[in-house]
C-alpha positions as CSV (number, residue, x, y, z in Angstrom):
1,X,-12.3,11.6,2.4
2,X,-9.2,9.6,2.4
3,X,-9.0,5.8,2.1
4,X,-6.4,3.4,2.6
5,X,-5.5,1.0,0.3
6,X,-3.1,-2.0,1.5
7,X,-2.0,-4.5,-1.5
8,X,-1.4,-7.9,-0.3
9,X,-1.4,-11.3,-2.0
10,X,-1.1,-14.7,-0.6
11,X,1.2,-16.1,-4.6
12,X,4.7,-14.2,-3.6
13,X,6.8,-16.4,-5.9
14,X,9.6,-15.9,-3.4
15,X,8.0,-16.1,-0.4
16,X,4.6,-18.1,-1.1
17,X,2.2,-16.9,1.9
18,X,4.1,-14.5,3.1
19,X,1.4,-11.6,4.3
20,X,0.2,-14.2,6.9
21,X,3.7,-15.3,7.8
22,X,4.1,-14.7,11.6
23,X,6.2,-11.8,12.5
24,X,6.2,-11.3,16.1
25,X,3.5,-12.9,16.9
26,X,0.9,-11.5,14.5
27,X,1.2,-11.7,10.5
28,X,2.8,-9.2,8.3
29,X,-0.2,-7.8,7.3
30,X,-1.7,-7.1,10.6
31,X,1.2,-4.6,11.5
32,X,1.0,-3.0,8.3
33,X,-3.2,-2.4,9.1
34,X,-2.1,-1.6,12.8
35,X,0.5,1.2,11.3
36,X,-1.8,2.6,8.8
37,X,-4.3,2.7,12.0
38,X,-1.6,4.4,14.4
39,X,-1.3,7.0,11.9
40,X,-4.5,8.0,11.0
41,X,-5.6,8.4,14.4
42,X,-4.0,11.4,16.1
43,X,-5.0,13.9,12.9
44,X,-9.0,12.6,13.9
45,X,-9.2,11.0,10.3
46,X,-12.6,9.0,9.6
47,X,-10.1,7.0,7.1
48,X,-11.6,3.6,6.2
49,X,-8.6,1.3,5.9
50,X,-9.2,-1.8,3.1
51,X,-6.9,-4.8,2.0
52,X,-6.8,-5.3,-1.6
53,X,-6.0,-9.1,-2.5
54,X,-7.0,-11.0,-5.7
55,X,-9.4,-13.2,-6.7
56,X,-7.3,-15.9,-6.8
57,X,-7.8,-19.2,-4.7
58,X,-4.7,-18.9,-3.3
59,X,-6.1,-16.1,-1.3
60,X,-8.5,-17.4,0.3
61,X,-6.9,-18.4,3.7
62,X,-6.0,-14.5,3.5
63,X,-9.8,-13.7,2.9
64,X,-10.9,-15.5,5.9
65,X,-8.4,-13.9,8.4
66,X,-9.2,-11.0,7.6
67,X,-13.0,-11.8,7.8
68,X,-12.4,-13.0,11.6
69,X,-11.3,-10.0,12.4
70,X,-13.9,-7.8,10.8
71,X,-10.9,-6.4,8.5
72,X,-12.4,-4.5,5.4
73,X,-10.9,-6.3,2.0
74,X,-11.6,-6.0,-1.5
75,X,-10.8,-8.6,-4.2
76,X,-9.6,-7.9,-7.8
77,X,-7.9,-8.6,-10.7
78,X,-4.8,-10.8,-10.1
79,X,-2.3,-9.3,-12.5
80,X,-3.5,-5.6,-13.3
81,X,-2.8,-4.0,-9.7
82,X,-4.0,-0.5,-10.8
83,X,-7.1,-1.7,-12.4
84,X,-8.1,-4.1,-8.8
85,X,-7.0,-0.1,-7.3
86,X,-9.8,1.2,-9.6
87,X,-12.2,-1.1,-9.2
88,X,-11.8,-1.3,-5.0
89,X,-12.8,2.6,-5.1
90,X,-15.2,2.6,-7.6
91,X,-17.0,-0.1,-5.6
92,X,-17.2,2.1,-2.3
93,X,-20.4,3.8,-1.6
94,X,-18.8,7.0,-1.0
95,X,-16.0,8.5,-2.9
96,X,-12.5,9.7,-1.9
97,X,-10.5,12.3,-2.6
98,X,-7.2,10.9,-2.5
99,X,-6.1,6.8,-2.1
100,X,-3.3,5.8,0.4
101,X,-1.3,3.2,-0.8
102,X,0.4,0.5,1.3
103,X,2.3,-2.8,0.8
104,X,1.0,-5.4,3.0
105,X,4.6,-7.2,3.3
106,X,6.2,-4.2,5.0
107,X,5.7,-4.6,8.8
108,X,8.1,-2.2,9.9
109,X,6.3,0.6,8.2
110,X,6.2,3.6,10.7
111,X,3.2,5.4,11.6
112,X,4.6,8.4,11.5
113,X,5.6,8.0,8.0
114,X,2.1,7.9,6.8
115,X,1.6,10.7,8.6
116,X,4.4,12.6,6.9
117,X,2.5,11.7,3.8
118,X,-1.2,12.6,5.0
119,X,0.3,16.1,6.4
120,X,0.8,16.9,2.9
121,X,-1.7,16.2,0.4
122,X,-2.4,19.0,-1.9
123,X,-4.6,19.3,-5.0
124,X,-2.3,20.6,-7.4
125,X,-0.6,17.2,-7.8
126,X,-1.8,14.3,-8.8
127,X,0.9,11.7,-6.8
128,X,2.1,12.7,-3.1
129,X,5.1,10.0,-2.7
130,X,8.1,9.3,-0.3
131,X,9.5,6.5,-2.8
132,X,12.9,8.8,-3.9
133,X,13.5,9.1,0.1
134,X,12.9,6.7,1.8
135,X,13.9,3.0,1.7
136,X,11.5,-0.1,1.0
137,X,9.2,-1.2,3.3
138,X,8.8,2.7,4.9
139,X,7.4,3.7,1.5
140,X,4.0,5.4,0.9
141,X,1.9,7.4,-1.8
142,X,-1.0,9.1,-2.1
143,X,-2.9,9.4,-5.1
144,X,-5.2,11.7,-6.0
145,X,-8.4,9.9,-6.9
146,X,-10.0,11.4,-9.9
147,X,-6.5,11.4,-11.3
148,X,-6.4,7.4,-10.6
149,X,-10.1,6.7,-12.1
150,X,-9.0,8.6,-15.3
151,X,-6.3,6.3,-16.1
152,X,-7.3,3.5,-18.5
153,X,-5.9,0.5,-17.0
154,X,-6.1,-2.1,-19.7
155,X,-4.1,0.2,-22.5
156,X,-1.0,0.3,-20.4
157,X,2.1,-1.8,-20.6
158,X,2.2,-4.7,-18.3
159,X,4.5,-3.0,-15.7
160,X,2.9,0.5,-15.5
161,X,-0.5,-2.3,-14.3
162,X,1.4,-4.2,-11.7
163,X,3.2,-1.3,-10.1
164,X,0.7,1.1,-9.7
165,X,2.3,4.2,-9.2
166,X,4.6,3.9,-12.0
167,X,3.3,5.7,-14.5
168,X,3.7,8.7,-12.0
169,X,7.4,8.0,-12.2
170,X,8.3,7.3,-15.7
171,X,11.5,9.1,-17.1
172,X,8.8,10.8,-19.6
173,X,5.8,11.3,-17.4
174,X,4.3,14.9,-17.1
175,X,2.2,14.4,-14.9
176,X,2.3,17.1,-11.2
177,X,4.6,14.8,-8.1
178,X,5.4,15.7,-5.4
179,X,8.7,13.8,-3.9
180,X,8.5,14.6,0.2
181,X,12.1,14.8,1.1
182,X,13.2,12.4,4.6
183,X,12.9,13.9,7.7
184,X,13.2,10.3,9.8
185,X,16.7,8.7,9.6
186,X,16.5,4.5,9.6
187,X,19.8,2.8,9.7
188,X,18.6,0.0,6.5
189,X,17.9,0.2,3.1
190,X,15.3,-2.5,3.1
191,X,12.8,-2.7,5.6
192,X,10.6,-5.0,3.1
193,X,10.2,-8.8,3.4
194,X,10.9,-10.7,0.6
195,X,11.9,-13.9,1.2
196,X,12.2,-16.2,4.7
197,X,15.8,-14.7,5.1
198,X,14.3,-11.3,5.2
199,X,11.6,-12.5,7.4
200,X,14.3,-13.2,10.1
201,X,17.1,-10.3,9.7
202,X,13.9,-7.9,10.6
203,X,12.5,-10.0,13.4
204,X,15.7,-8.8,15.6
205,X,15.4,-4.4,14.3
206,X,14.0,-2.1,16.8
């Protein structure tokens, strides 16, 4: 099995709010669950699809929207991203193989880029990821489940818990990546929304 993971919070320092910031007509985080959908679909994937958010208050309003619309969501830990990770697939009744992960704040992300990613998972690594190639907001990594669990979550340093693949990336790590090279051209570096500005110079990109 392969589940999707999609990290969103409502405390953006930048951008308070920002997953349920219209874009469109329909909040960031809806197009980044409608992509992840898109993709999934023509391979014939049984791929459950959750939103990670925290257990803050702040999430709440995101909670509830997500609720109306019968979205799966999961809430963790606030601060230690790879240990709310952990704890949204240990709390599934069935286990995965391999974890899909997402940022909820990236509503340009392409379908078929997920796809790219899904087309080549492969056992012998332990991190499938695009990040080297391809610019923010069309970024996405897959990581191999058992190889997630095994990490202990509270003994790493502080960034290495919020970012969750970065242990995978370290200057020292050893541990089996694959880096996918691009094979889609996009004409910006960024397609990731960070602040209100960002919010509009993407409203207008095809």
């Amino acid at each position: 099995m392969v589940r999707i993971f999609i990290q969103a919070r409502m405390s953006s320092s930048r951008f308070p709010g920002k997953v349920l910031a219209p874009f469109r007509g329909r909040p960031l985080v809806d197009h980044v669950h409608s992509a992840a959908s898109l993709a999934i679909a023509p391979r014939g994937y049984q791929v459950p699809i959750t939103i990670l958010l925290t257990e803050r208050l702040a999430d709440n309003p995101l909670a509830a929207y997500l609720y109306e619309l019968g979205i799966d969501c999961f809430r963790g830990d606030p601060i230690n991203v790879l240990k709310r990770f952990q704890a949204a697939e240990r709390a599934e009744t069935y286990p995965s193989s391999w974890i899909i992960r997402l940022c909820g704040d990236s509503p340009l992300l392409q379908p078929r880029v997920i796809q790219q990613v899904l087309d080549n998972l492969d056992p012998q690594f332990e991190l499938i990821s695009n990040v080297r190639a391809y610019p923010k907001g069309q970024r996405v990594e897959a990581i191999r489940t058992d190889a997630l669990l095994a990490v202990d979550a509270n003994q790493l340093w502080p960034e290495f818990q919020e970012h969750v693949t970065a242990r995978w990336h370290a200057p020292s790590a050893q541990w089996p990546v694959c880096h996918l090279p691009r094979i889609y051209n996009f004409e910006l570096d960024n397609y990731c929304i960070d602040t209100i500005e960002d919010l509009k110079r993407l409203e207008s990109v095809e």
